[in-house]
C-alpha angles and dihedrals in degrees: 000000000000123000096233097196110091137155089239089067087058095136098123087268110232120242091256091056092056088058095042100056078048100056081043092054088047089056093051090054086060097054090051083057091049101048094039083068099040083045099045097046150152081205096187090057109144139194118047101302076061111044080048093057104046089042093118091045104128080006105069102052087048080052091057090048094046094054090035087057081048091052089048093061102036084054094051102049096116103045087050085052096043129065082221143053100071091116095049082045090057103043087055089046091046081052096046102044089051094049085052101031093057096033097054099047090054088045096057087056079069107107089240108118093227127123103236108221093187091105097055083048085063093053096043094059090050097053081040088060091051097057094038094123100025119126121276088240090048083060094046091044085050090046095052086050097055096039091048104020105029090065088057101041088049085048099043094077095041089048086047099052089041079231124102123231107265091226091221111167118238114246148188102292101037118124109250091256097054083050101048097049083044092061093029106051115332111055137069105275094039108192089213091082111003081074085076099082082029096068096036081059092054085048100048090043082068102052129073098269098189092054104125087205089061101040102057080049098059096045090053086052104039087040093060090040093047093052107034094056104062082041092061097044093056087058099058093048080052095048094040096052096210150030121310116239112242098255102032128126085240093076093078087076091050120096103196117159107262084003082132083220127120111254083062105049099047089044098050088041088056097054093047089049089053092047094055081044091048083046092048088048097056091044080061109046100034106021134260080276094084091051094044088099093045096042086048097062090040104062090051085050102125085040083062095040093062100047086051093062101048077051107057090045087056092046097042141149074030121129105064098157141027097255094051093040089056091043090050091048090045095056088044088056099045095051106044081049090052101035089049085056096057097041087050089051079066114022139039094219140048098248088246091041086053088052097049086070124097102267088225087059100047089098087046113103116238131231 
């Protein structure tokens, strides 16, 4: 959900770059589709209407990570070509955590059911400013670690304690420490290993995207990820004969969404990784044309994020059943789609996309 024009990326952006932030915005369309039916529910559906319509469930919210690492690197071109600028990098992200931090604590007081993943956002783009010229293998390196240590690392105290973490999110009214271990390692979204597809992203915003050469290499690669996971987790349930305890060792060969472990993480990474691929290949073969819908709702995506949630605090404790949980989707959908077009007729900017930039660059062109 990050607004990935910014006066820090000002380099004369090639013409490559330019497709490649739209194929980028697409994707994240498609993750807004993605996490309106995880967050609308009904959340317990069954049969295969259901199994369809919860499909990005644990999927959706690592999409938006991925291309937010992605964001991250295409804004901070500049300050990584330039022995100067950090100081410039670090006032907008100062601006922007404490816009996301504090917004999303008052927002999770909403009635909405829904776990707000804004603060972890805030965290991640600190940790993000520290590594903004570090190495692409160090990335890499960051990335592996998150995705294979950080899951132990989140299940040893708990383990330990013989007591899983309550998951509660943190919210407007918590003590900053409260806050900080429910970014860090107890909540939902724990940073500790939620920084994984974070930190790929960072690493595949600075590669040439629409290089054919590396994109038949990453599908290769995310294909065999996305579907070996998931493999191999069917074969420990299998092995094991029964259900895993909540705080037992076993769970490190488990993939279930939001499970922290993994099986999971690299899994999930891998399919958002092959839906920015599907969203380069039909740039390519089709033009950007055919993404600029999508693209269009995609850049105005925290701006949407927000109103849904109003929205479904407003709605709840609608759904109650499949059919009214995928026509309310479906309205949300339509509407944002349709309500992105006509503000982009006028202005350049979702209106919270606009606010997460710095107030001092707002008469500062753009890439």
């Amino acid at each position: 959900m990050a607004d990935t024009a910014d006066p820090l990326t000002r380099t004369g952006a090639s013409s490559g770059s330019r497709r490649r932030v739209l194929a980028v915005d697409a994707a994240r369309a498609l993750a807004i589709v993605g996490m309106v039916s995880v967050n609308v529910g009904p959340t317990e559906a069954t049969g295969l209407g259901g199994y369809l319509y919860l499909l990005p469930h644990g999927r959706a919210s690592v999409l938006f990570v991925l291309l937010a690492g992605i964001g991250f690197s295409l804004m901070t071109r500049r300050v990584r070509e330039s022995v100067t600028g950090r100081g410039q990098l670090w006032a907008v992200l100062g601006w922007r955590c404490t816009l996301l931090l504090v917004g999303g604590l008052a927002l999770q007081r909403l009635g909405h059911e829904v776990n707000v993943i804004l603060a972890v956002y805030a965290l991640l783009f600190v940790l993000a400013g520290a590594l903004v010229r570090a190495r692409g293998g160090v990335l890499l390196l960051v990335a592996a670690l998150g995705a294979l240590v950080g899951p132990v690392l989140w299940l040893a105290p708990q383990v330990s304690a013989g007591t899983p973490f309550d998951g509660r999110p943190p919210q407007l009214g918590d003590g900053p420490v409260e806050v900080l271990t429910a970014v860090v390692l107890t909540g939902p979204y724990p940073l500790l290993t939620w920084f994984a597809p974070f930190a790929l992203g960072m690493w595949l915003g600075r590669q040439d995207l629409t290089s054919w050469v590396l994109q038949r290499r990453a599908v290769v690669v995310a294909a065999v990820l996305a579907l070996g996971c998931p493999l191999v987790a069917r074969v420990a349930a299998w092995w094991r004969g029964g259900l895993v305890g909540d705080t037992s060792w076993e769970l490190l060969l488990t993939d279930a969404p939001h499970g922290q472990m993994p099986l999971w993480i690299v899994g999930a990474t891998a399919v958002s990784v092959l839906v920015l691929l599907g969203c380069l290949a039909v740039e390519r073969r089709l033009g950007s044309g055919r993404l600029r819908p999508l693209a269009v709702l995609g850049q105005m995506s925290l701006t949407f994020y927000v109103v849904h949630l109003f929205a479904l605090a407003w709605l709840r404790p609608l759904p109650q059943t499949l059919a009214q949980g995928v026509l309310i989707s479906t309205v949300m959908v339509v509407l944002a789609a349709v309500g992105a077009t006509l503000w982009r007729r006028h202005h350049r900017r979702g209106p919270l996309e606009l606010a997460l930039r710095a107030p001092w660059t707002w008469r500062t062109r753009p890439a």
